[in-house]
ROKOL-353500 format. One record per residue: residue in three letters; y, x, z of N, C-alpha, C, O, CB in turn. Coordinates in steps of 0.1 Angstrom, whole numbers. Glycine has a CB too. Layout:
ROKOL-353500
<rec "ALA", <Y, X, Z>, <Y, X, Z>, <Y, X, Z>, <Y, X, Z>, <Y, X, Z>>
...
end
This chain:
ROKOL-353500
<rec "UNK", <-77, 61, 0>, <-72, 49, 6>, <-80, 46, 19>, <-92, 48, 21>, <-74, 37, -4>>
<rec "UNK", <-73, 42, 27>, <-82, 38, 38>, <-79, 23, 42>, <-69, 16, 40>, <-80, 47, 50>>
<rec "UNK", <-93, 19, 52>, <-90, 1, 50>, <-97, -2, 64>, <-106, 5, 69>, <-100, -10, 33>>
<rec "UNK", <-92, -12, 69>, <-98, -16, 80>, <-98, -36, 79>, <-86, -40, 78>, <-88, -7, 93>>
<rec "UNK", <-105, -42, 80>, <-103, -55, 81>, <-110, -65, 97>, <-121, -63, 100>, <-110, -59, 69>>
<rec "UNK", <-103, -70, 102>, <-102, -80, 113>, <-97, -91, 108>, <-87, -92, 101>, <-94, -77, 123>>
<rec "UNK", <-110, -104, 115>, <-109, -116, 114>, <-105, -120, 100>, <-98, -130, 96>, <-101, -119, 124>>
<rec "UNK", <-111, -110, 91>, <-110, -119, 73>, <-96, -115, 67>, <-93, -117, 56>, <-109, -140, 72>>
<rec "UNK", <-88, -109, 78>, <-74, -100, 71>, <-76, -85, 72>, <-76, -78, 82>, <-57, -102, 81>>
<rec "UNK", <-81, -81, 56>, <-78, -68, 52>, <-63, -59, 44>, <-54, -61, 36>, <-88, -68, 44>>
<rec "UNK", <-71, -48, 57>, <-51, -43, 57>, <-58, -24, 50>, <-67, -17, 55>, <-37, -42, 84>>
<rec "UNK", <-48, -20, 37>, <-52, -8, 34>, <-41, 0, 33>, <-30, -5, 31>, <-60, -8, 23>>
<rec "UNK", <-45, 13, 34>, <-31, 21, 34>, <-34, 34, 23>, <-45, 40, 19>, <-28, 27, 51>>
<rec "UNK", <-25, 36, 19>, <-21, 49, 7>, <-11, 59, 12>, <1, 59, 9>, <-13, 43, -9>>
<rec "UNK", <-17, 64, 19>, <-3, 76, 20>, <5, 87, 13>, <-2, 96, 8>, <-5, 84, 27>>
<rec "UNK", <15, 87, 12>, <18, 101, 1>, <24, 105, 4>, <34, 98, 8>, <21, 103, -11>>
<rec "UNK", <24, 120, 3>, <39, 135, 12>, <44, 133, 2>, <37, 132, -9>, <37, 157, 16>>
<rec "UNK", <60, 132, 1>, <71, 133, -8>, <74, 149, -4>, <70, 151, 7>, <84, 121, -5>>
<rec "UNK", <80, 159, -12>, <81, 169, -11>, <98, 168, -16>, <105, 178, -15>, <69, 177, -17>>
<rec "UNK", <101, 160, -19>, <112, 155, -24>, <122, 155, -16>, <134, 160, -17>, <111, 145, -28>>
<rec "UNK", <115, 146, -2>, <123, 140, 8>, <120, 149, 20>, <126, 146, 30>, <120, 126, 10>>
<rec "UNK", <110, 161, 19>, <112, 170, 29>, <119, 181, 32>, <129, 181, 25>, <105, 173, 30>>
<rec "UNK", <119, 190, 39>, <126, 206, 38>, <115, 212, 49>, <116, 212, 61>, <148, 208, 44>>
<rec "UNK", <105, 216, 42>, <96, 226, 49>, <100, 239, 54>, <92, 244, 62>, <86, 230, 41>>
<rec "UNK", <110, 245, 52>, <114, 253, 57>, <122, 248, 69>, <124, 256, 79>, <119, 261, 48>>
<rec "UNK", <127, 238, 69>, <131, 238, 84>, <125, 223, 91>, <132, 214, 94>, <149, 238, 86>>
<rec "UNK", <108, 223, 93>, <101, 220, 100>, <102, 205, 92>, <102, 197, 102>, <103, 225, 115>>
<rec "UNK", <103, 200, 84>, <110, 184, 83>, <95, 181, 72>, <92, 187, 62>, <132, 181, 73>>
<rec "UNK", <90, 173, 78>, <83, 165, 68>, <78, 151, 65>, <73, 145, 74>, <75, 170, 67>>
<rec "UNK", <80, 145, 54>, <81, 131, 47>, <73, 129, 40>, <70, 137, 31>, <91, 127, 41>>
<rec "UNK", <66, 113, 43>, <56, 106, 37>, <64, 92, 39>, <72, 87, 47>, <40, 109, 45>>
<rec "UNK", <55, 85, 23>, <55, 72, 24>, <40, 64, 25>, <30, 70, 21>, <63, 68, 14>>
<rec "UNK", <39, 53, 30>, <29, 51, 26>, <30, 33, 21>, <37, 24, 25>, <19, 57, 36>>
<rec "UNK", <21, 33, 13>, <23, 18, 9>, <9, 7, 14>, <-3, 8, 10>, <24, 19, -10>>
<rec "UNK", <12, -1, 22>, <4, -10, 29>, <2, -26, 27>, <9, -35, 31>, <8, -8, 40>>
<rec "UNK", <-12, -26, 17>, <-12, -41, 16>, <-23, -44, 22>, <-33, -37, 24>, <-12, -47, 2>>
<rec "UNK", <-21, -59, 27>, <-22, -69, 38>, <-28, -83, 27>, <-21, -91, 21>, <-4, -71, 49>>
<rec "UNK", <-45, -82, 28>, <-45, -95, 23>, <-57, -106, 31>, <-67, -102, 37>, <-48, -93, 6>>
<rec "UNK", <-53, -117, 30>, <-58, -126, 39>, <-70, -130, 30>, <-69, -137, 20>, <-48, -138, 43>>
<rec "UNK", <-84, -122, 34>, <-93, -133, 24>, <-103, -143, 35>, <-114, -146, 33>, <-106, -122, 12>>
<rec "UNK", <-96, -146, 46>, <-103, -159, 51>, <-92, -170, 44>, <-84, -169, 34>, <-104, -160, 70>>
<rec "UNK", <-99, -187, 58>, <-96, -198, 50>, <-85, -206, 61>, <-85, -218, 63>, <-111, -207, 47>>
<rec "UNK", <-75, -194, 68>, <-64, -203, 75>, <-53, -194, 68>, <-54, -183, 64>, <-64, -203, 92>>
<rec "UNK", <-42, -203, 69>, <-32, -191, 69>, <-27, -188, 83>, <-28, -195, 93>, <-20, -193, 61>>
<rec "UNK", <-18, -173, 78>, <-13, -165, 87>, <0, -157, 88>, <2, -148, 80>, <-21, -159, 89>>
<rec "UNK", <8, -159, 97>, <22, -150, 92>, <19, -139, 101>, <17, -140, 114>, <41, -157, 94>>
<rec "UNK", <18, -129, 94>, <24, -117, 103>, <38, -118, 117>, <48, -125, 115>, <31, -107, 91>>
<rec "UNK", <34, -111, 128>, <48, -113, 135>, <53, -105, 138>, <66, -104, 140>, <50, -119, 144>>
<rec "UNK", <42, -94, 142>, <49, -81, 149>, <40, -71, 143>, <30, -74, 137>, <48, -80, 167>>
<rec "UNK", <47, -52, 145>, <37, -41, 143>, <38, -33, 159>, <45, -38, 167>, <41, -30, 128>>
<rec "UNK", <32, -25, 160>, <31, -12, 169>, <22, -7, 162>, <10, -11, 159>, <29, -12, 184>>
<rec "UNK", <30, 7, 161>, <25, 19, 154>, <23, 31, 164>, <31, 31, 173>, <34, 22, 144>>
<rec "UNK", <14, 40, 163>, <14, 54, 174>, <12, 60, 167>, <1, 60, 160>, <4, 58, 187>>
<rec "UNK", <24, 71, 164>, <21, 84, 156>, <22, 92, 163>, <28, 91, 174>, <28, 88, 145>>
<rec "UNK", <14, 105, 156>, <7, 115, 164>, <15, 124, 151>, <15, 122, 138>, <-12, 113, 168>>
<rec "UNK", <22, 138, 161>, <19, 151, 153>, <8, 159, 155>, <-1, 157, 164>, <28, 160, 153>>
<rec "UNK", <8, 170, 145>, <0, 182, 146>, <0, 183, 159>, <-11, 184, 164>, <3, 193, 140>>
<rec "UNK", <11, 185, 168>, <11, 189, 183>, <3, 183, 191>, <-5, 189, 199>, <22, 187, 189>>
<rec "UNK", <4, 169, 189>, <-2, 162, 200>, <6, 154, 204>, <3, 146, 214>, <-8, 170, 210>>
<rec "UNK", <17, 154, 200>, <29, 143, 204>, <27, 132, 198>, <22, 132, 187>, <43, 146, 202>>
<rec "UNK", <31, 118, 208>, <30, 105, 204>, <42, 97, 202>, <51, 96, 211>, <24, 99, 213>>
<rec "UNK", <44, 89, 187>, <55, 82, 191>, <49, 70, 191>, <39, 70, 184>, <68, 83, 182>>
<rec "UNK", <52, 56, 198>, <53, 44, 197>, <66, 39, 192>, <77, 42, 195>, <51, 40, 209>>
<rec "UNK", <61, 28, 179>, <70, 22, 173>, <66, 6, 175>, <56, 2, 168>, <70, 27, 159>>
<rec "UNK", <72, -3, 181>, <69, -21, 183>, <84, -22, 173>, <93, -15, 171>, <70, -31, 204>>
<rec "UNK", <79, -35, 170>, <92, -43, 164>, <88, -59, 158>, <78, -65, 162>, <99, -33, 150>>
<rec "UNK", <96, -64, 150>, <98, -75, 142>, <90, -76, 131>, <98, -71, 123>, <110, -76, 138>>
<rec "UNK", <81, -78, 124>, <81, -81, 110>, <75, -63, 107>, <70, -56, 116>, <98, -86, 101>>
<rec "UNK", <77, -61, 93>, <75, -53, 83>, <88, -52, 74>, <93, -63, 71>, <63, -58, 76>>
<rec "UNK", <94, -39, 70>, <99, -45, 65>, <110, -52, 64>, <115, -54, 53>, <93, -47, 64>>
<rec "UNK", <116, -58, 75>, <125, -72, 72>, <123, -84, 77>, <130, -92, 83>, <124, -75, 59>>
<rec "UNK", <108, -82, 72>, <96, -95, 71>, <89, -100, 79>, <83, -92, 86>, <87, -94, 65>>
<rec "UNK", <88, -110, 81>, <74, -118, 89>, <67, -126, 79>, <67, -138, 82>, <78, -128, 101>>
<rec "UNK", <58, -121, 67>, <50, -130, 59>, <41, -140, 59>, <31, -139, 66>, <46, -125, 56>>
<rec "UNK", <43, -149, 53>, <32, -155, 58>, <18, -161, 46>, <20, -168, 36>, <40, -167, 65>>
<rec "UNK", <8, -157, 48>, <-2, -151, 36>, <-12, -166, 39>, <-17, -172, 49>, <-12, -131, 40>>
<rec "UNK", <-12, -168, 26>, <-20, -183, 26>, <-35, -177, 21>, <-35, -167, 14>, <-13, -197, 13>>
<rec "UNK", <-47, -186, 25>, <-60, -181, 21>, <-63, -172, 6>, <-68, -180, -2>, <-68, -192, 21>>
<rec "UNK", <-61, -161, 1>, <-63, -154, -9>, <-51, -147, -13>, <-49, -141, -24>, <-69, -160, -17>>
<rec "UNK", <-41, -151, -1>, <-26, -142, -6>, <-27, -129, 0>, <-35, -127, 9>, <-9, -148, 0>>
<rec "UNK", <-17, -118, -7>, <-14, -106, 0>, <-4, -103, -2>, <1, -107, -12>, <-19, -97, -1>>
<rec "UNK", <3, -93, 9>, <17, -87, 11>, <15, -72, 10>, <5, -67, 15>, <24, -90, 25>>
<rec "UNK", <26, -64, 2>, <22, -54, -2>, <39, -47, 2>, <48, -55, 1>, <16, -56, -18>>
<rec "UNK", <41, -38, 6>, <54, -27, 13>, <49, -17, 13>, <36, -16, 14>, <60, -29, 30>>
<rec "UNK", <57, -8, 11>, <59, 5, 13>, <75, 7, 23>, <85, 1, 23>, <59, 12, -2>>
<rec "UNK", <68, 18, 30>, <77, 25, 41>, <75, 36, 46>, <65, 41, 40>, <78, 19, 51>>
<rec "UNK", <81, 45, 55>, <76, 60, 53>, <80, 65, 66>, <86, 59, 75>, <84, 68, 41>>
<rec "UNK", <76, 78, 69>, <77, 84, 82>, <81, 100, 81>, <77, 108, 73>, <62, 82, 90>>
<rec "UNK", <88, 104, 89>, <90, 123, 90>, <86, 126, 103>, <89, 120, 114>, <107, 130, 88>>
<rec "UNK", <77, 136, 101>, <70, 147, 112>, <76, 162, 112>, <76, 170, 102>, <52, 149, 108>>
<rec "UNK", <80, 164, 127>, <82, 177, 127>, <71, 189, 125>, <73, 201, 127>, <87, 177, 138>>
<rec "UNK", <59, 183, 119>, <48, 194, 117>, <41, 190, 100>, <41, 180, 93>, <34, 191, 132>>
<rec "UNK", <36, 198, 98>, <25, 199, 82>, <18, 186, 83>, <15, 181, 72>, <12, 214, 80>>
<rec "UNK", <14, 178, 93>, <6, 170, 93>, <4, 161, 107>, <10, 164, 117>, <-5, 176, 89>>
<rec "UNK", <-3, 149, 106>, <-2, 140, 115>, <-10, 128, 113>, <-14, 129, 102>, <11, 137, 116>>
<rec "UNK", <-15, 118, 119>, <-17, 106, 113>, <-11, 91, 122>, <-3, 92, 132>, <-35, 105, 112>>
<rec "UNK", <-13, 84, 119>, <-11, 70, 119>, <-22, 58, 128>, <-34, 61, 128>, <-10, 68, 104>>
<rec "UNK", <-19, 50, 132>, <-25, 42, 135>, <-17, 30, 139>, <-6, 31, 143>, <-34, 47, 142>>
<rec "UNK", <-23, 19, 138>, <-21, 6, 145>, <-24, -3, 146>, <-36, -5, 145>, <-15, 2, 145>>
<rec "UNK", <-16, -14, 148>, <-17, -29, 146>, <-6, -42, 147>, <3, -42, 154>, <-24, -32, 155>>
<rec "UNK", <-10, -52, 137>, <3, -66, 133>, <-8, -77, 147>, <-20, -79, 149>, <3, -75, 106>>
<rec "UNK", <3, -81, 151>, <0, -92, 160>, <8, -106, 146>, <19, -107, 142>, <9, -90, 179>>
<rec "UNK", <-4, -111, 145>, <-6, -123, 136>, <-9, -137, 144>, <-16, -140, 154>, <-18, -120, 127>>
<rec "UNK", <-2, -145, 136>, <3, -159, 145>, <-7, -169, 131>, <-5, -167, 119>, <26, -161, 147>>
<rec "UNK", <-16, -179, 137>, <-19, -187, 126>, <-13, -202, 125>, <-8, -204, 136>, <-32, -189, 126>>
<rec "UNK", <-11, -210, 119>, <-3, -220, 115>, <-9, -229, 125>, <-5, -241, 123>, <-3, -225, 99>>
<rec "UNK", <-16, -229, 136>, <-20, -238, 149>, <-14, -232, 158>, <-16, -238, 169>, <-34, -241, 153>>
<rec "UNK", <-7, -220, 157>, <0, -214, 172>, <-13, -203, 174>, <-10, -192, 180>, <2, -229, 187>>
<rec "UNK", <-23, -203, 172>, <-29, -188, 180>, <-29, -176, 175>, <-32, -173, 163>, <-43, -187, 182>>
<rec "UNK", <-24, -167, 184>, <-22, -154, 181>, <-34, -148, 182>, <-45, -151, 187>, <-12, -148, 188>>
<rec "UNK", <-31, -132, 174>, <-45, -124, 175>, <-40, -115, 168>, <-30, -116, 161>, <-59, -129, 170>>
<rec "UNK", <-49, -102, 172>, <-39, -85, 165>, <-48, -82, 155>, <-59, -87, 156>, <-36, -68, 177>>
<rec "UNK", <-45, -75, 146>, <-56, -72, 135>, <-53, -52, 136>, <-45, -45, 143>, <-50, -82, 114>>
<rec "UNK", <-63, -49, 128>, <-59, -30, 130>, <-55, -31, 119>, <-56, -39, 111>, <-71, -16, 133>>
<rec "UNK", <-48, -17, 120>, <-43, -9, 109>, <-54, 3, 105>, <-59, 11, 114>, <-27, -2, 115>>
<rec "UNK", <-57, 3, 94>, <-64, 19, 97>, <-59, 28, 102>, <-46, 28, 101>, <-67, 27, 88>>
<rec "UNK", <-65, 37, 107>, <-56, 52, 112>, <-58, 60, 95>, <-66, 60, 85>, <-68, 64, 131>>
<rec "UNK", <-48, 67, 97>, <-50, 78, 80>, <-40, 86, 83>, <-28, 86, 88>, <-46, 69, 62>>
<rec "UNK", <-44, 92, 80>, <-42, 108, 77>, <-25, 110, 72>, <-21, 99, 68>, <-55, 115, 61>>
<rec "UNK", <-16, 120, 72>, <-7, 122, 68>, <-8, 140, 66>, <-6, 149, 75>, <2, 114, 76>>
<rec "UNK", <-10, 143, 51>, <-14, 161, 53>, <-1, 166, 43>, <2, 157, 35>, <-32, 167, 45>>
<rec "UNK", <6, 175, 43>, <10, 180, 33>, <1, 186, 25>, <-6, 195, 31>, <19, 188, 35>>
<rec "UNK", <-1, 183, 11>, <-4, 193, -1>, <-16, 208, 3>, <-26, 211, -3>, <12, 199, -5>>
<rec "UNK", <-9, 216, 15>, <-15, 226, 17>, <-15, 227, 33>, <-12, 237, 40>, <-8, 238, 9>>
<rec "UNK", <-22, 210, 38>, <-24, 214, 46>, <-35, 202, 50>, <-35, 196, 60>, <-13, 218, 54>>
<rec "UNK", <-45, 201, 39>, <-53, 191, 39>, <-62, 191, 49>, <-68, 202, 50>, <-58, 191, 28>>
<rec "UNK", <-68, 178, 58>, <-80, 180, 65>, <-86, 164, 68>, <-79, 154, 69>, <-76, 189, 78>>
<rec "UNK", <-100, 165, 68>, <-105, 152, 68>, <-104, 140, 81>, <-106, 146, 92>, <-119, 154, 64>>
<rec "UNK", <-102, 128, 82>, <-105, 125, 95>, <-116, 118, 92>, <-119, 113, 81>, <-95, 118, 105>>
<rec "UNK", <-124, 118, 104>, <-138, 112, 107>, <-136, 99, 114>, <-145, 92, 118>, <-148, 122, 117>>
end
């Protein structure tokens, strides 16, 4: 699992290669990962936005901005959490993740929290990040 927390919102991630939803033989590979988001400070906060930068094995970058999570724009009262799963395909064995939710608090100030960065490996193509 990996976890990163900003400003009293801890955000953790679980990744997992579906082998299900891949076809390794023609370069295709799929992970989900499941990401919960819990507020243990003493305001609340809705989520508003993500941008994500995934990276393959190559060295290629995608940028992903959008709406919500999900669907969603949550909003997590002191000791709540939000919990989704969602998933990604890489044209290589492996890749990781990183980012961040721009979070809005119930007085109007915004502020971005991180995502951990984590790992995305197939099965037999395990390697650690530092």
């Amino acid at each position: 699992m990996y976890r990163a927390v900003t400003r009293q919102i801890e955000v953790t991630v679980e990744p997992n290669f579906m082998p299900e939803r891949s076809a390794v033989d023609e370069g295709q590979y799929f992970w989900s990962y499941t990401i919960v988001i819990t507020n243990t400070g003493a305001e609340t906060v809705q989520l508003r936005t993500r941008h994500w930068i995934i990276t393959d094995a190559t060295g290629r970058k995608q940028e992903v901005r959008g709406e919500g999570v999900v669907g969603e724009q949550p909003v997590l009262g002191p000791g709540e959490h939000f919990e989704y799963t969602s998933g990604v395909p890489l044209p290589t064995a492996s890749g990781f993740m990183t980012g961040r939710y721009q979070m809005v608090t119930d007085t109007g100030e915004r502020f971005e929290i991180d995502i951990p960065t984590f790992s995305l490996d197939s099965p037999d193509n395990k390697r650690v990040l530092n």
